[in-house]
C-alpha positions as CSV (number, residue, x, y, z in Angstrom):
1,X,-14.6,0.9,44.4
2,X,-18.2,0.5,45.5
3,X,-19.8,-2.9,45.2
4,X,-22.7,-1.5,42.9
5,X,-19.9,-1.0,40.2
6,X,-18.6,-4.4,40.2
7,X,-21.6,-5.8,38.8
8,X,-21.4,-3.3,36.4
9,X,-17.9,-4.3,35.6
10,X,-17.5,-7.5,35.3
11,X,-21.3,-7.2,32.3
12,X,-18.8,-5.0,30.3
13,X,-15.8,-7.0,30.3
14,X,-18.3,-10.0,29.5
15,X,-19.6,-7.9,26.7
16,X,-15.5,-7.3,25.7
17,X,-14.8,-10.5,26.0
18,X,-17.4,-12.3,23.6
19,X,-17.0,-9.2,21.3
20,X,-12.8,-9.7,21.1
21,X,-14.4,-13.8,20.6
22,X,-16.3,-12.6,18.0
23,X,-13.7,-10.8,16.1
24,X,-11.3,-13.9,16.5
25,X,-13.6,-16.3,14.9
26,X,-14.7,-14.0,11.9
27,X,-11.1,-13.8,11.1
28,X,-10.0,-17.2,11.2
29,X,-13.3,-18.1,8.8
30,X,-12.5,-14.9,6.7
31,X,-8.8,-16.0,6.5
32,X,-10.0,-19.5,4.9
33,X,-10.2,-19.5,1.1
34,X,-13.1,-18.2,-1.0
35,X,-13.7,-21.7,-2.1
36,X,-14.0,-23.1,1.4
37,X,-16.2,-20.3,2.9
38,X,-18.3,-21.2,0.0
39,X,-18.3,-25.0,0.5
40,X,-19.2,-24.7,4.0
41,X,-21.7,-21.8,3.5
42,X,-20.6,-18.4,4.5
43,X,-21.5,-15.4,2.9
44,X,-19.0,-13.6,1.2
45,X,-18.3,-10.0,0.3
46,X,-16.3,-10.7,-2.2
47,X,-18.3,-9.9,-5.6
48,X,-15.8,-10.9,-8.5
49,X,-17.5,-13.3,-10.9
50,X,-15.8,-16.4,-12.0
């Protein structure tokens, strides 16, 4: 492997890893209770009226 491609590299598997991050933590708030997402503030998707 050349050394201009490990630069290259390891900016993707940064990019991976905060996206995989990312991912992880939108679950675990979307995984919470309507309720609670409300309470602390994050938009929901979910449209039903109550």
């Amino acid at each position: 492997m050349s050394a201009a491609a490990l630069p290259l590299l390891r900016g993707l598997s940064g990019r991976i890893a905060a996206a995989w991050r990312n991912h992880r933590a939108l679950r675990e708030l979307e995984s919470l209770s309507y309720d609670m997402r409300k309470d602390i503030g994050f938009r929901s998707t979910d449209t039903r009226r109550r």
